[in-house]
C-alpha positions in Angstrom: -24.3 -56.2 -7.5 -21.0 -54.9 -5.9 -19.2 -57.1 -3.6 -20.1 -56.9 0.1 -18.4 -54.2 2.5 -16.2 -56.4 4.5 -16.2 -53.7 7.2 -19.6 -54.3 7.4 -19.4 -58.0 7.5 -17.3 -58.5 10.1 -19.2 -56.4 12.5 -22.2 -58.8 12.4 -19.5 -62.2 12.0 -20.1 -63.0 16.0 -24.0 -63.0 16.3 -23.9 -64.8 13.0 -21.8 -67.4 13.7 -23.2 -67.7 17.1 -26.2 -68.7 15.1 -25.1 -70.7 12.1 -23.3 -72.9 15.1 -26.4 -73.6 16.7 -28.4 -74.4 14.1 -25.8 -76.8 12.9 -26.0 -78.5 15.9 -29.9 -78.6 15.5 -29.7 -79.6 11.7 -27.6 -82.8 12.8 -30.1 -83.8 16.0 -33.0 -83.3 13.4 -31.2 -85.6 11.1 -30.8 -88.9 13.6 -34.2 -87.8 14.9 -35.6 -88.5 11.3 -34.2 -92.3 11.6 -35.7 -92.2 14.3 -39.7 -91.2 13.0 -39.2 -92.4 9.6 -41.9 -95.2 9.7 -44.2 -93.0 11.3 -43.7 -90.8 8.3 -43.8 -93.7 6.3 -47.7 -94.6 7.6 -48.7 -91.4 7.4 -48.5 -90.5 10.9 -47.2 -87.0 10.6 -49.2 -86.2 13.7 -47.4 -87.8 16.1 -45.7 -86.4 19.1 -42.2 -87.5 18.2 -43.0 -86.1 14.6 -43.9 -82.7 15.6 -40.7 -83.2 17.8 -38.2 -83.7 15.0 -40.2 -81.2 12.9 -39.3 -78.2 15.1 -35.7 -79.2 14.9 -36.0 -78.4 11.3 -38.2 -75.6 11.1 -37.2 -73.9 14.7 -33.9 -75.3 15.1 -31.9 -75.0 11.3 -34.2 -73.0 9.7 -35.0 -70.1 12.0 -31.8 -69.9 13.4 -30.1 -69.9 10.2 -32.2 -67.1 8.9 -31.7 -65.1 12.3 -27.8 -65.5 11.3 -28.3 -64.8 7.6 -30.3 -61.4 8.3 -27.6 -60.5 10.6 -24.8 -60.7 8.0 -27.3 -59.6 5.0 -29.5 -57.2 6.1 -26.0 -54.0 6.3 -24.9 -55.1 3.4 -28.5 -56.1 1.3 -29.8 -52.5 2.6 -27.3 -50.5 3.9 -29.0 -50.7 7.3 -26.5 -51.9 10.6 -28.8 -54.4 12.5 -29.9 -51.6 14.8 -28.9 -53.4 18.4 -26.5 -56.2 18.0 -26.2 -56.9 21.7 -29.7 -57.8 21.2 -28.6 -60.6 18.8 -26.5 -62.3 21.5 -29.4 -62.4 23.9 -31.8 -63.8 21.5 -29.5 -66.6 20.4 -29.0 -67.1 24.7 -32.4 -68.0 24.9 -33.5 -68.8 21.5 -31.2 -72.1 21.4 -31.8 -73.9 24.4 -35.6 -72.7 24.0 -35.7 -74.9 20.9 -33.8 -77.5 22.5 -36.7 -77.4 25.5 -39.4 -77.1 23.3 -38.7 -80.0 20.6 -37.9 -82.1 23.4 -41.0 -82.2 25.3 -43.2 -82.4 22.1 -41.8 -85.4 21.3 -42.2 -86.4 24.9 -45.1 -85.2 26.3 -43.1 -83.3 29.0 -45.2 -80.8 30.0 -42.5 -79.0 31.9 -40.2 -78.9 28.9 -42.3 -77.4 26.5 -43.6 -75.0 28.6 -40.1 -73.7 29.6 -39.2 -74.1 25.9 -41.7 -71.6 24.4 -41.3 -69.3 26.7 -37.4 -68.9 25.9 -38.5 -69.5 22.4 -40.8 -66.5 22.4 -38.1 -64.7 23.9 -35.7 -64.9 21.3 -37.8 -64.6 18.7 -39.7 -61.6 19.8 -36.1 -59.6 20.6 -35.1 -60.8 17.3 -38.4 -59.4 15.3 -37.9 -56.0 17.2 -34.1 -56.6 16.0 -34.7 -56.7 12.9 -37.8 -54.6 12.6 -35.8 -51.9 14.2 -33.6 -52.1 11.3 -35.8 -52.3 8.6 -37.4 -48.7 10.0 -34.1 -47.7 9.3 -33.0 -48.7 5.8 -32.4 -45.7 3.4 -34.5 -47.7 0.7 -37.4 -50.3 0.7 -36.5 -52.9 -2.4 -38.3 -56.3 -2.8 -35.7 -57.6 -0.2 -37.3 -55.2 2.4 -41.0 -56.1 1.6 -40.2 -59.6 1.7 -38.2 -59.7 5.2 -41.0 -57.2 6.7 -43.7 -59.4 5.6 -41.8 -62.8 6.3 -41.2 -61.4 10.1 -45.3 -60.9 10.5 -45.8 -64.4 9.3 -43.1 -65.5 11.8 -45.0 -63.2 14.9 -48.3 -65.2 13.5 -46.5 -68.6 13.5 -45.5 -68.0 17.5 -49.6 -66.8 18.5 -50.6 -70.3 16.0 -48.3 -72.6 17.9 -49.3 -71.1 21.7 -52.5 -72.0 21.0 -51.6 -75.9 19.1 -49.6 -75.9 22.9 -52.3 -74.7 24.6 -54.6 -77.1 22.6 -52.3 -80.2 23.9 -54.0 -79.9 27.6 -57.1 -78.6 27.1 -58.6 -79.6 23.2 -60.6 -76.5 22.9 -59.2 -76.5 19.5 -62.0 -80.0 19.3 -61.7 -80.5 15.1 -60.5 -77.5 14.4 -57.2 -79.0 15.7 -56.2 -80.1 12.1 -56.8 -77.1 10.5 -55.2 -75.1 12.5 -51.5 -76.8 12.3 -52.2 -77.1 8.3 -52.3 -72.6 8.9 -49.5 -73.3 11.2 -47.2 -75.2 8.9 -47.8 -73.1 5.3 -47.4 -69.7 7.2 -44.2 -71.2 8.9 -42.7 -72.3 5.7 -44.1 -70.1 3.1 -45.0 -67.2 5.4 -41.8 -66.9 7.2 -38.9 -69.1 5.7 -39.7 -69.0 2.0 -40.6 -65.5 2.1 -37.3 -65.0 3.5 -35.4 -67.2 0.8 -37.0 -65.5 -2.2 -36.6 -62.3 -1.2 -32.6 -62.7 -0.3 -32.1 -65.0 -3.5 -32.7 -61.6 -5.3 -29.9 -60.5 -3.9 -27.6 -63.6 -3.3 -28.3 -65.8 -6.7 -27.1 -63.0 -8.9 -24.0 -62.4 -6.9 -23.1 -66.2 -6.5 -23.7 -67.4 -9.9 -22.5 -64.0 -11.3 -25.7 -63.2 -13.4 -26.4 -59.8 -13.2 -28.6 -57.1 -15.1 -31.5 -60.0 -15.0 -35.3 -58.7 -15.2 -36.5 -59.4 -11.7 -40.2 -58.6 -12.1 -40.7 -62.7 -11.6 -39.3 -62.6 -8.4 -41.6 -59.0 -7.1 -44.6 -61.2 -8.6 -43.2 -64.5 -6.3 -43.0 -62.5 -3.3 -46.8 -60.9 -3.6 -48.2 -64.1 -4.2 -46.6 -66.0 -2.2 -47.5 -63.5 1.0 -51.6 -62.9 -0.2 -51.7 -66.2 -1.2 -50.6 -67.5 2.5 -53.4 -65.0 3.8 -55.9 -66.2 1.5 -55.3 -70.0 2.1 -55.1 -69.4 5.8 -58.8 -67.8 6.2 -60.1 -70.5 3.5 -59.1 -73.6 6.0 -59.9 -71.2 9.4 -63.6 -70.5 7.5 -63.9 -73.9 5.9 -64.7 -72.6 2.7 -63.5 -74.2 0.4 -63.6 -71.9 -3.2 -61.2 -69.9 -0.7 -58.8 -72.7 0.5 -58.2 -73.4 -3.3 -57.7 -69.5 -4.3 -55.0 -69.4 -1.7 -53.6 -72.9 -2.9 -53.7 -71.7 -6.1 -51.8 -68.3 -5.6 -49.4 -70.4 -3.7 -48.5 -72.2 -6.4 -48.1 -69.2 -8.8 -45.6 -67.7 -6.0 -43.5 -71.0 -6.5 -43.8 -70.8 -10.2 -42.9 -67.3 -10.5 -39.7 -67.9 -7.7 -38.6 -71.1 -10.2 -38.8 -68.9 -13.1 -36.8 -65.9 -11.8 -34.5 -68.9 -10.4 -34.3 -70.5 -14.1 -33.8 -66.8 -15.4 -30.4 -66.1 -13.1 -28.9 -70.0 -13.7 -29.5 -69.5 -17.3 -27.4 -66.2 -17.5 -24.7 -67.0 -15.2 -21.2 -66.1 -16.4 -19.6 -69.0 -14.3 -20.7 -71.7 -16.0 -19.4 -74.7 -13.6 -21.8 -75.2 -10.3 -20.2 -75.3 -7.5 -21.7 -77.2 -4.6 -23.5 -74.5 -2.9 -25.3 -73.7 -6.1 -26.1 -77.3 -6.8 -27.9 -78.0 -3.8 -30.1 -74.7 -4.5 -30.8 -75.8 -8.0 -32.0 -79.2 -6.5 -34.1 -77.7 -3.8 -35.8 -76.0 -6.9 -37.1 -79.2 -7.9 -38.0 -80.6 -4.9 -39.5 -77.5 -4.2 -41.8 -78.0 -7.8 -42.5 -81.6 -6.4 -44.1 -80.0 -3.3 -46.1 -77.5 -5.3 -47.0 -80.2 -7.4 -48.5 -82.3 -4.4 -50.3 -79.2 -2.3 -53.5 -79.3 -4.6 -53.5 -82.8 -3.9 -53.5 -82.6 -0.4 -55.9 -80.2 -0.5 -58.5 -82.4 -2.4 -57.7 -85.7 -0.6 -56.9 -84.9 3.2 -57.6 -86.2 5.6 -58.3 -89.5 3.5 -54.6 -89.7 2.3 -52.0 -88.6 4.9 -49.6 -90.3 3.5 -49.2 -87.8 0.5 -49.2 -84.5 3.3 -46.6 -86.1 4.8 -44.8 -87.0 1.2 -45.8 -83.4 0.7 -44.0 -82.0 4.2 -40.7 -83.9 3.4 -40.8 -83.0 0.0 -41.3 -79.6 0.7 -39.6 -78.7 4.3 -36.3 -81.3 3.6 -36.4 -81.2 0.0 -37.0 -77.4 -1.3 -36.2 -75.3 2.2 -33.5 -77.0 4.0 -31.6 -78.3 1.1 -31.8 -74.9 -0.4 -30.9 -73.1 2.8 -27.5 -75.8 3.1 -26.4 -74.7 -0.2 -26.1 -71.3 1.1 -24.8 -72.3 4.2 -21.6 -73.2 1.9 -21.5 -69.9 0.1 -22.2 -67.7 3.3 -20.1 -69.4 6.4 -16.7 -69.8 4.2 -17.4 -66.4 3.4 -17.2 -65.1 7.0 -14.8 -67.4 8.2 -12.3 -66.3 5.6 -12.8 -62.5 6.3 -13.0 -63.2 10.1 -9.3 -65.0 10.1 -7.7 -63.9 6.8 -9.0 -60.1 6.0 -6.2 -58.4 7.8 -3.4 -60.5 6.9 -3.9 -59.9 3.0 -1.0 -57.6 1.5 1.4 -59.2 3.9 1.6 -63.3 3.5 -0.1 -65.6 1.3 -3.8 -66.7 2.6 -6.3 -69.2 1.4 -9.1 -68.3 -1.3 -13.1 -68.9 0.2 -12.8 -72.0 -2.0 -10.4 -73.6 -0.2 -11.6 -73.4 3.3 -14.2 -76.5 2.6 -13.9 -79.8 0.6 -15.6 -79.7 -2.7 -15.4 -82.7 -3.1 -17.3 -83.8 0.0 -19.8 -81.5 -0.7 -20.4 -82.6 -3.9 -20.7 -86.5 -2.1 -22.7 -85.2 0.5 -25.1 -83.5 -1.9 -25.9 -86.3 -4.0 -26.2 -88.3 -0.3 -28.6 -85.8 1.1 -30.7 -85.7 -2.8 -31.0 -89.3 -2.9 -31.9 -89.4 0.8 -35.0 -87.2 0.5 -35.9 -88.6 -3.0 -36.6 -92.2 -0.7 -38.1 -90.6 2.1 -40.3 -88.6 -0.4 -41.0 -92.2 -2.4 -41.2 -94.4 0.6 -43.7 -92.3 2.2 -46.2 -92.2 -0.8 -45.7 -96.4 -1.1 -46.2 -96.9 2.7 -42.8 -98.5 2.3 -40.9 -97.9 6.0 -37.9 -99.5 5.1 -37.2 -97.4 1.7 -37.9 -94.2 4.1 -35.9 -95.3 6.8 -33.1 -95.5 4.5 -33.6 -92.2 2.9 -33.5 -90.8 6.6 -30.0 -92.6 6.9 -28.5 -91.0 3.8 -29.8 -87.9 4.9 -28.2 -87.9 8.2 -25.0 -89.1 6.5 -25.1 -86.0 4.6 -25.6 -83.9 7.4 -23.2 -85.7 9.0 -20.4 -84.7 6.1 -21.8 -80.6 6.2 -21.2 -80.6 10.3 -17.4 -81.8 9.7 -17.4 -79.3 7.0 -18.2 -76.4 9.2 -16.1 -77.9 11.6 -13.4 -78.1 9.5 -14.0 -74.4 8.6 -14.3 -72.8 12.0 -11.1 -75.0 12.5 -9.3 -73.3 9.7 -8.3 -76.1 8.7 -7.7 -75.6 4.7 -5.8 -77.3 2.0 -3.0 -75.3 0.6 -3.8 -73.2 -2.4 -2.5 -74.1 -5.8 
């Protein structure tokens, strides 16, 4: 894969930084909120107001906003298609952010007021930045796995909006009744594997072989990841939404298979990577792979034992969400946000004085601290939930947020630029 354009790059630097900012700033409020729900999590409780609160700050707050900024840096370069109005980017970020901020707020409150507000700037910014990015797609010259998956992953984000209106909706009225349950299990799994991982397999076609420098690898593992991964979110969402069961399981199953298929075309680029060494980036992807196994591992389960067991769905959640998404997406955080801080401050000044490499605009060596933090701090959230143990979890969510706390003064420490000097 040739290098990306820099041209290209720094035209979409602004609306993605404006993003990666904010959902930095969300990643680290979703960290002390975790302290803060950590025995609820630890009983089971994964229900609760304050819960669902701290959830959104993870799935709406980093996640979302982090793939908004990711597309808007990747998509010109990935398929040789200029997001097609970037003004458009700045206004969904405007009411995006503090929609999220809003929204999480008065779920874990009960504040009418603020929730309502919220997801109506929420739906704001994401519909702009669906028709964003849509817009672009429509123009792409050529329509690789990458553009199936992003195309796909933004219909499972426009039917993530409609599922949580009506979970909103249901929170004053309960015409959902029973159905309640169901309907945020649909909610979550076309969130996370509808929308987010969608988007992270599809992209790691592009990004894994260009950052571990493995190219010319078969990718037909990662086409089969991506089309089971998308039917089998269909398929499990109409088997819970019909209650029948045989269907729930086909879905579960197909889900599964996506994950499997992802972790092999994974294995397949790690195993023929030219630079040997890991750097940190690429360590926190490879240990998102395995939590992201673990929560594969513990989905049938779920299946077969909720609502008796909830502490397993919510092992499951962190095992999945905190584990395999967010870890994964951090680790790219530290390839992609050097990357366009360097060319943002440095590009123009090559030729003429010496400047930094990527490398040294960040601390590998925190990084490296800060990932084994962050891995041990979901491996005891993960373990304290499934013992019912609130002290072990509460102490996972501590590392965690130390972690987090060690990637914000990274990123702070790169939009600074402040840098060691190079060798």
């Amino acid at each position: 894969m040739p290098a990306p354009d820099l041209r290209t790059a720094t035209g979409a630097i602004l609306p993605a930084a404006e993003h990666f900012g904010a959902a930095l700033l969300f990643l680290l409020a979703g960290a002390v909120g975790l302290v803060w729900v950590a025995p609820e999590l630890a009983s089971g409780n994964f229900l609760a107001p304050r819960v669902a609160g701290v959830t959104h700050l993870f799935t709406l707050g980093w996640l979302t906003t982090t793939i908004f900024g990711a597309l808007h840096q990747l998509l010109p370069v990935a398929l040789s298609a200029p997001v097609r109005w970037p003004r458009v980017g700045h206004a969904s970020i405007a009411a995006f952010a503090p929609g999220v901020a809003l929204f999480a707020a008065g779920v874990a409150t009960n504040g009418a007021v603020l929730h309502h507000a919220g997801i109506a700037l929420v739906t704001t910014g994401v519909v702009l930045s669906i028709a964003n990015f849509g817009a672009t797609l429509a123009r792409a010259p050529k329509r690789d796995l990458t553009w199936w998956a992003v195309a796909l992953a933004l219909g499972a984000l426009a039917s993530t909006l409609l599922l949580g209106v009506a979970l909103l909706h249901n929170l004053h009225t309960g015409f959902l009744a029973e159905a309640r349950l169901r309907l945020l299990a649909i909610h979550l799994h076309v969130a996370l594997v509808g929308w987010a991982l969608l988007v992270i397999v599809g992209m790691s076609q592009r990004l894994l072989p260009m950052f571990l420098l493995a190219h010319g690898v078969d990718a037909r593992w990662g086409r089969r990841a991506v089309a089971l991964l998308a039917a089998g979110t269909i398929v499990l969402a109409l088997g819970l939404a019909l209650r029948v069961r045989w269907l729930a399981w086909t879905g579960t199953a197909m889900l599964d298979g996506g994950v499997v298929a992802f972790l092999v075309q994974a294995r397949a680029f790690y195993r023929h990577r030219v630079r040997r060494k890991l750097d940190a980036g690429m360590r926190f992807a490879a240990t998102a792979l395995v939590f992201l196994a673990a929560a594969a591992t513990l989905g049938p389960v779920v299946l077969a034992t909720a609502p008796a067991r909830p502490r397993i769905a919510s092992a499951y959640l962190l095992a999945g969400l905190l584990g395999g998404i967010v870890l994964y997406v951090v680790g790219h955080f530290y390839k992609i946000v050097p990357f366009l801080a360097w060319v943002a401050r440095y590009r123009d000044r090559m030729g003429r004085e010496s400047v930094p490499t990527v490398a040294d605009l960040y601390s590998a060596r925190v990084a490296t601290v800060q990932w084994g933090v962050m891995t041990a701090g979901v491996g005891a959230l993960v373990a304290g939930t499934l013992a019912g143990h609130a002290h072990c979890a509460r102490v996972g969510a501590l590392l965690f947020a130390a972690g987090t706390s060690m990637l914000a003064a990274q990123g702070a420490r790169i939009a600074l630029g402040i840098h060691r000097p190079s060798a």
